[in-house]
KEKE-370823 format. One record per atom (N, C-alpha, C): residue in three letters; x, y, z. Coordinates in steps of 0.1 Angstrom, whole numbers, plus 5000, padded with zeros to 4 digits. Atoms other than C-alpha are relative to their C-alpha. Layout:
ALA  X  Y  Z
...
END
This chain:
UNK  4995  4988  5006
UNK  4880  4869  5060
UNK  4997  5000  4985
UNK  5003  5000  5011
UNK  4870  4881  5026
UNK  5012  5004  4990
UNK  4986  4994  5011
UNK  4897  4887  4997
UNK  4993  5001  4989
UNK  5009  4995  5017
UNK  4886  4908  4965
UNK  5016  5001  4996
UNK  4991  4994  5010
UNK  4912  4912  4937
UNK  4991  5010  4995
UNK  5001  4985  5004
UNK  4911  4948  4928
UNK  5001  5001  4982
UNK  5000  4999  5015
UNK  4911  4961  4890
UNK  5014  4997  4996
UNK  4985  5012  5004
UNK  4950  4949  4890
UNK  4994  4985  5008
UNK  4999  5013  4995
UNK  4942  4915  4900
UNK  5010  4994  5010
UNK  4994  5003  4991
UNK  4971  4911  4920
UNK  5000  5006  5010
UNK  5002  4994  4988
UNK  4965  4933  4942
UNK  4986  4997  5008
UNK  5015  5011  4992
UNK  4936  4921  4968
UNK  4999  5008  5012
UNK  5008  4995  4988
UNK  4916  4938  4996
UNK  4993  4985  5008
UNK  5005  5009  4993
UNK  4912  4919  5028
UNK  4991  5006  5008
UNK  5015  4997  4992
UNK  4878  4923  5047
UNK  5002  4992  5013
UNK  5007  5007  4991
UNK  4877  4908  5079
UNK  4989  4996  5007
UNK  5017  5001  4993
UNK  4847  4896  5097
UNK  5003  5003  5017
UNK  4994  4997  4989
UNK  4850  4915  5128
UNK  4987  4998  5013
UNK  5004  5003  4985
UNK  4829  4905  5162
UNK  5000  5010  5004
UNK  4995  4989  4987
UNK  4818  4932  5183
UNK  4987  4999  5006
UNK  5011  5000  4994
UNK  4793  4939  5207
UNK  5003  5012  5016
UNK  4999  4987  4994
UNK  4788  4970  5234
UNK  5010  4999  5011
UNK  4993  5002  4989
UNK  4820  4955  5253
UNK  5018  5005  4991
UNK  4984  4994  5011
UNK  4847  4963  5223
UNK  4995  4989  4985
UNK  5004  5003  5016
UNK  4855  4944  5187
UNK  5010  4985  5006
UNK  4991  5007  4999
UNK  4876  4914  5180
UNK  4999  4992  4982
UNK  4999  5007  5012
UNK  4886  4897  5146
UNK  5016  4999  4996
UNK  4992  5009  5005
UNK  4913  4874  5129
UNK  5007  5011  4991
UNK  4996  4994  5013
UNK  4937  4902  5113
UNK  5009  4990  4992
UNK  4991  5003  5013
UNK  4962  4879  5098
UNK  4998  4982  5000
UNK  4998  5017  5002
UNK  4959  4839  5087
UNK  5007  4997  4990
UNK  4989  5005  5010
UNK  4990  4825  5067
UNK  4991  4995  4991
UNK  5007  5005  5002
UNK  4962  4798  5055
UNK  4993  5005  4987
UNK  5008  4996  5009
UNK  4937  4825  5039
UNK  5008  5009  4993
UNK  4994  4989  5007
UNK  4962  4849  5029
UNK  5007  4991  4985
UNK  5000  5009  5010
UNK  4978  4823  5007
UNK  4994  4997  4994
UNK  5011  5003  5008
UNK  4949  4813  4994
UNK  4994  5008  4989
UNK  5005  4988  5010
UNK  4937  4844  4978
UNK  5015  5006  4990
UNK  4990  4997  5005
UNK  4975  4853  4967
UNK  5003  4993  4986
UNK  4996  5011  5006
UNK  4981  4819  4954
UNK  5012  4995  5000
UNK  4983  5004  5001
UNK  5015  4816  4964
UNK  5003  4995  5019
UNK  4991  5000  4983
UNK  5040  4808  4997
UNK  5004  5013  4999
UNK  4994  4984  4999
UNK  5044  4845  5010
UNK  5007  4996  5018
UNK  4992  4997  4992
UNK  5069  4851  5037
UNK  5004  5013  5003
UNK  4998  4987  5001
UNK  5069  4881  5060
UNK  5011  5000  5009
UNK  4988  4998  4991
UNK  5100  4893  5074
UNK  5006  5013  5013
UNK  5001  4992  4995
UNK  5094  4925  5088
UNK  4988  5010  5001
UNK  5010  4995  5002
UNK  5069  4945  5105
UNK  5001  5015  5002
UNK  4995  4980  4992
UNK  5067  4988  5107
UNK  4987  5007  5001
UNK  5011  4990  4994
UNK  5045  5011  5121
UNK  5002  5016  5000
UNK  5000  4981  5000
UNK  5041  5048  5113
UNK  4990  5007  5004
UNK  5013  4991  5001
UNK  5021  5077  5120
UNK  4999  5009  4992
UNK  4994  4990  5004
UNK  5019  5106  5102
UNK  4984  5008  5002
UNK  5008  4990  4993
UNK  4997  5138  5109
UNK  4988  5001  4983
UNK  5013  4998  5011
UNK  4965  5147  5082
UNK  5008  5008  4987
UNK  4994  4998  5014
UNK  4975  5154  5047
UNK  5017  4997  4994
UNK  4987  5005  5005
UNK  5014  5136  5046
UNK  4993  4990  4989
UNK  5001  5007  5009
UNK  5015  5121  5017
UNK  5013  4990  4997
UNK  4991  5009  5002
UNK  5038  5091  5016
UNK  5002  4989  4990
UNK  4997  5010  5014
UNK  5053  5070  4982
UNK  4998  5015  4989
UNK  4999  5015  5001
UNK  5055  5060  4961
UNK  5011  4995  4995
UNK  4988  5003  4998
UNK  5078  5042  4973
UNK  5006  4981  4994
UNK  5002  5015  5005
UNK  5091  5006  4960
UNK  5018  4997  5001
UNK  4990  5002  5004
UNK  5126  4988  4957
UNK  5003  4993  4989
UNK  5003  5006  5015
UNK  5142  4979  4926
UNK  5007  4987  4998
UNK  4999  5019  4997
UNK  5162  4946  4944
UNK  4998  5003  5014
UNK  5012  5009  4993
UNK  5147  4927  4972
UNK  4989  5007  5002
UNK  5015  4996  5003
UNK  5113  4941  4958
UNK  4994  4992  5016
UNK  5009  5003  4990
UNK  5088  4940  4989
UNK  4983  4999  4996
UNK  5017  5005  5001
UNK  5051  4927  4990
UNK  5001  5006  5017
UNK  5005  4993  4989
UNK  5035  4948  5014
UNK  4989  4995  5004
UNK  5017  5003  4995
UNK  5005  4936  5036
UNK  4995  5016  5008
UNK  5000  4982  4995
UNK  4989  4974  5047
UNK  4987  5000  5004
UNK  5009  5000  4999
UNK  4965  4981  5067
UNK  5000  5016  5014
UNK  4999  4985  4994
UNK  4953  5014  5094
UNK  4996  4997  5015
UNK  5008  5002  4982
UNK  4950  5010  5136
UNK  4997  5012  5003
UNK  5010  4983  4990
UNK  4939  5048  5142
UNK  5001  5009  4987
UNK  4998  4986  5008
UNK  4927  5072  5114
UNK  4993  4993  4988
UNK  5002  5003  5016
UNK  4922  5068  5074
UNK  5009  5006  4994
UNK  4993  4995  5013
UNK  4939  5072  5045
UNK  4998  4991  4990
UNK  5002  5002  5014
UNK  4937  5066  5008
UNK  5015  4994  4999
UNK  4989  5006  5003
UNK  4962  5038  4998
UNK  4999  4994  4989
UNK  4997  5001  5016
UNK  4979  5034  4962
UNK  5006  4992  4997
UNK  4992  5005  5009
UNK  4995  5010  4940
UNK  5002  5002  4989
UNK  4995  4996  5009
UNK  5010  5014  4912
UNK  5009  4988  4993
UNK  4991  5011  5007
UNK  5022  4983  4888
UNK  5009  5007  4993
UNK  4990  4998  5004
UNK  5058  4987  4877
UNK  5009  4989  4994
UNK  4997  5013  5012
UNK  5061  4955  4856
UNK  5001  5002  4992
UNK  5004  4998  5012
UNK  5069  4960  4825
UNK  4994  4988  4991
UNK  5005  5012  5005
UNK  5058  4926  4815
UNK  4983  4997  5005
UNK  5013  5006  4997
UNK  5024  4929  4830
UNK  4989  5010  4992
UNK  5013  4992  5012
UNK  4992  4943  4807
UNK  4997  5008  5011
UNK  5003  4993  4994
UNK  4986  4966  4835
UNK  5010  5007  5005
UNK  4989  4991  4996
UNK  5021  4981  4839
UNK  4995  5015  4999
UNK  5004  4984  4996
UNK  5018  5022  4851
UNK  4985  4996  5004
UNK  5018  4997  4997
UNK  4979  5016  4860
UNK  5004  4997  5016
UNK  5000  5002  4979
UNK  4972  5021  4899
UNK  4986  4998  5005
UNK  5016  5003  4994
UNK  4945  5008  4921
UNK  4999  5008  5013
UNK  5004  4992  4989
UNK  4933  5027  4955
UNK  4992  4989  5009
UNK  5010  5002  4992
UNK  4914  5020  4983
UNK  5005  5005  5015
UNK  4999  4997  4982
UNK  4904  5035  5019
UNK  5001  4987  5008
UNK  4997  5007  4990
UNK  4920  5021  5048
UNK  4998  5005  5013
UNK  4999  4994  4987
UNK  4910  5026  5083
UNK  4993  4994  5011
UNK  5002  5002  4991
UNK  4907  5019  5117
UNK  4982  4993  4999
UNK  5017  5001  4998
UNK  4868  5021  5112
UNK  4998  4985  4989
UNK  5004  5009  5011
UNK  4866  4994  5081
UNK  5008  4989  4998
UNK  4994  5013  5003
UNK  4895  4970  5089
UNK  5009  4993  4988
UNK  4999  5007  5016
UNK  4905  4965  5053
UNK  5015  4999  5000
UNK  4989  4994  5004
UNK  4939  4961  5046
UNK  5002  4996  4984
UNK  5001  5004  5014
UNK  4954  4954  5012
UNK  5019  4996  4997
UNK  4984  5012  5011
UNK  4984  4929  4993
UNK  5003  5011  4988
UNK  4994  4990  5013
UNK  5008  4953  4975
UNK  5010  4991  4997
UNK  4984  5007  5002
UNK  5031  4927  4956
UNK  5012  5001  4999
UNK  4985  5000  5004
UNK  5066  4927  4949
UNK  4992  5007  4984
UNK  5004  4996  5014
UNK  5065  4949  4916
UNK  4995  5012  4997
UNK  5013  4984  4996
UNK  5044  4979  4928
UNK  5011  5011  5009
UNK  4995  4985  4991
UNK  5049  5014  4942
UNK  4993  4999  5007
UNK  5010  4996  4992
UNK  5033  5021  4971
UNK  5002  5012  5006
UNK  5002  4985  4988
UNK  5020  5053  4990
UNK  4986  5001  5001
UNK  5014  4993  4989
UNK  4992  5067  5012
UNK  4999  5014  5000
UNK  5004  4984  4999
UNK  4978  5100  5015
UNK  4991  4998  5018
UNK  5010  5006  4988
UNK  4965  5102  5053
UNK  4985  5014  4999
UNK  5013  4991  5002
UNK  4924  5119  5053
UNK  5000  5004  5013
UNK  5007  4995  4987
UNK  4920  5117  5092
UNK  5009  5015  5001
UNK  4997  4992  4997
UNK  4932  5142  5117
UNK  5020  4990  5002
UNK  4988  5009  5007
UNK  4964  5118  5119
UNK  4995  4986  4996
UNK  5003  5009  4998
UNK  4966  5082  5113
UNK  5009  4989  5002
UNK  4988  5016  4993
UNK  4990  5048  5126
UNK  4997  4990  4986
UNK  5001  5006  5008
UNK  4996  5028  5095
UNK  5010  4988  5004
UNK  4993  5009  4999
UNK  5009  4991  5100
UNK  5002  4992  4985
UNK  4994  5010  5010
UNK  5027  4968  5072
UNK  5014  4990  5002
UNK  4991  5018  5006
UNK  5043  4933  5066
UNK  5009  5001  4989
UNK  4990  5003  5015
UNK  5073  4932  5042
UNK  5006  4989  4998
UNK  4994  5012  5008
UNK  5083  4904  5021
UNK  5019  4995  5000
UNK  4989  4999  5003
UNK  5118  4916  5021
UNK  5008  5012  5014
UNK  4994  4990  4989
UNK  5141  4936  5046
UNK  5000  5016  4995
UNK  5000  4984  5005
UNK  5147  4976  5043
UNK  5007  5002  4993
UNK  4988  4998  5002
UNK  5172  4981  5017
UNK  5001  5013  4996
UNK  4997  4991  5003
UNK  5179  5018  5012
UNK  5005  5002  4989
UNK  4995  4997  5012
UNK  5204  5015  4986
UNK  4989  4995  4989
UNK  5006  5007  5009
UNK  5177  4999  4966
UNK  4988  5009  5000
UNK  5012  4997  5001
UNK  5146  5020  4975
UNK  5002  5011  4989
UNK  5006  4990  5017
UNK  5132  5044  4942
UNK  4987  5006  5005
UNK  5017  4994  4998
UNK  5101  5067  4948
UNK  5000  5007  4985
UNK  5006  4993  5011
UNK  5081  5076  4918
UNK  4991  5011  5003
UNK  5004  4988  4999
UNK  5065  5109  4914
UNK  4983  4997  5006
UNK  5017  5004  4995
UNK  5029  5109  4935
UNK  4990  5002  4987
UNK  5013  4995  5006
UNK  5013  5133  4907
UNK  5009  4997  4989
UNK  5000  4998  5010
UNK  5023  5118  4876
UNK  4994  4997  4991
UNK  5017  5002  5010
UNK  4999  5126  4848
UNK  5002  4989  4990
UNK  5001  5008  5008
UNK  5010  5096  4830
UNK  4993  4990  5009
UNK  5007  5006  4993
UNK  4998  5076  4859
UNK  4986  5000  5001
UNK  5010  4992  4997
UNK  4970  5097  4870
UNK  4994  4997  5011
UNK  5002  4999  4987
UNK  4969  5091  4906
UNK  4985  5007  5002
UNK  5013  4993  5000
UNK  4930  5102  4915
UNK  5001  5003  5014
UNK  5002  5003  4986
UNK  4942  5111  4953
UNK  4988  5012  5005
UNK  5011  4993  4989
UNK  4914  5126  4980
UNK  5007  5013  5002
UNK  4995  4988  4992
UNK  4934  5160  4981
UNK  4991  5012  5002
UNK  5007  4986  4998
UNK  4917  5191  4994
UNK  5010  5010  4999
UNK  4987  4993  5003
UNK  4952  5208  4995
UNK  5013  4997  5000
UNK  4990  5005  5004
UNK  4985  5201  4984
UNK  5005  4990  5012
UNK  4994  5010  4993
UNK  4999  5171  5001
UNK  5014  5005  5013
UNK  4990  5000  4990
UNK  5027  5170  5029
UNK  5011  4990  4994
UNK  4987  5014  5003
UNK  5061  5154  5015
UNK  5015  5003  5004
UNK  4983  5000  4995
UNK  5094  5144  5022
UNK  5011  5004  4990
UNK  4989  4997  5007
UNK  5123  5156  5006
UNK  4999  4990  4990
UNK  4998  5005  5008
UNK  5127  5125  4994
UNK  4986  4998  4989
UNK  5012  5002  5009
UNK  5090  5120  4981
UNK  5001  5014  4987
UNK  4999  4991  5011
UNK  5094  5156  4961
UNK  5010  4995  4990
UNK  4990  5000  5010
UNK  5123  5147  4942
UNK  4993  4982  4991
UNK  5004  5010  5013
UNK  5102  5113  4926
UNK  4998  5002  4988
UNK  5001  4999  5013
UNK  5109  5105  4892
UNK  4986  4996  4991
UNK  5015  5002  5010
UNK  5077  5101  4866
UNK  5008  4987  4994
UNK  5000  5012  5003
UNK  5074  5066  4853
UNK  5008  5000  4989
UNK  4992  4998  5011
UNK  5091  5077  4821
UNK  5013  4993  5003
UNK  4981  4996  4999
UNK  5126  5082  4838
UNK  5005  4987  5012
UNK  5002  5009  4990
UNK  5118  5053  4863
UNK  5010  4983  4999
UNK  4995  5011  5000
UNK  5138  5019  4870
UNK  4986  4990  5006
UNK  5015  5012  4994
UNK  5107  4993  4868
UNK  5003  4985  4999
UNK  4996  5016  4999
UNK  5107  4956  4869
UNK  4997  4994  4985
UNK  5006  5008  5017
UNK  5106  4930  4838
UNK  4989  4998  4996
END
């Protein structure tokens, strides 16, 4: 499996090396071993969730402000454009976001640390998004920040205004935001 650190550094795209031949595919999605390796730490997942959502939901960005989650993310039917968003204030890359397509077809998934916002825009016709969390669900703790805020400057794939949830509309801009140290 290949691991790139992204233009945040901490954030990392995994490649796998996937086997196929005119009978199906097969390849190694998760190794404790390599994942560690490219992270540089002991990561611990505690929970796994699976969604779908139909072509143009736009989901995040979503993050909590205690038991912060590291997300592993990646797509079993479809595509979508997937976001981070550093919310450190202590890191030389605080507010800056990185991207990258995820999908069924290319395998990729990507390490969203403890620290970050996350959300997705889905491109297919729908798509099945799976993720690993670091940390349990905690509601009272979860914060969504605004998808389009022009301090950010989110570059998403839209052709027409997004699909969101009540709660995604009402995200605050990084200004007004509770971020990490």
């Amino acid at each position: 499996m290949k691991a790139t650190a992204l233009a945040i550094p901490d954030v990392i795209l995994f490649e796998p090396r996937v086997f196929g031949d005119d009978r199906g595919f097969f390849f190694e999605s998760f190794n404790q071993r390599v994942f560690e390796n490219a992270v540089g730490r002991h990561v611990e997942f505690v929970q796994d969730n699976h969604s779908r959502s139909a072509q143009g939901v736009l989901r995040g960005l979503h993050y909590q402000v205690e038991q912060a989650q590291g997300k592993l993310v990646r797509v079993v039917a479809g595509e979508v454009f997937d976001v981070a968003v550093d919310l450190r204030r202590s890191s030389a890359t605080f507010g800056q976001w990185v991207g990258a397509y995820l999908s069924s077809e290319n395998k990729h998934q990507l390490w969203v640390p403890e620290g970050f916002a996350h959300g997705f825009v889905v491109l297919s016709e729908d798509a099945e998004f799976l993720y690993k969390t670091t940390d349990f669900y905690a509601p009272t703790h979860e914060r969504c920040l605004a998808w389009n805020d022009p301090q950010i400057g989110v570059d998403w794939p839209l052709s027409a205004p997004p699909l969101l949830s009540d709660k995604d509309l009402r995200g605050k801009l990084l200004s007004e935001a509770e971020c990490f140290g």
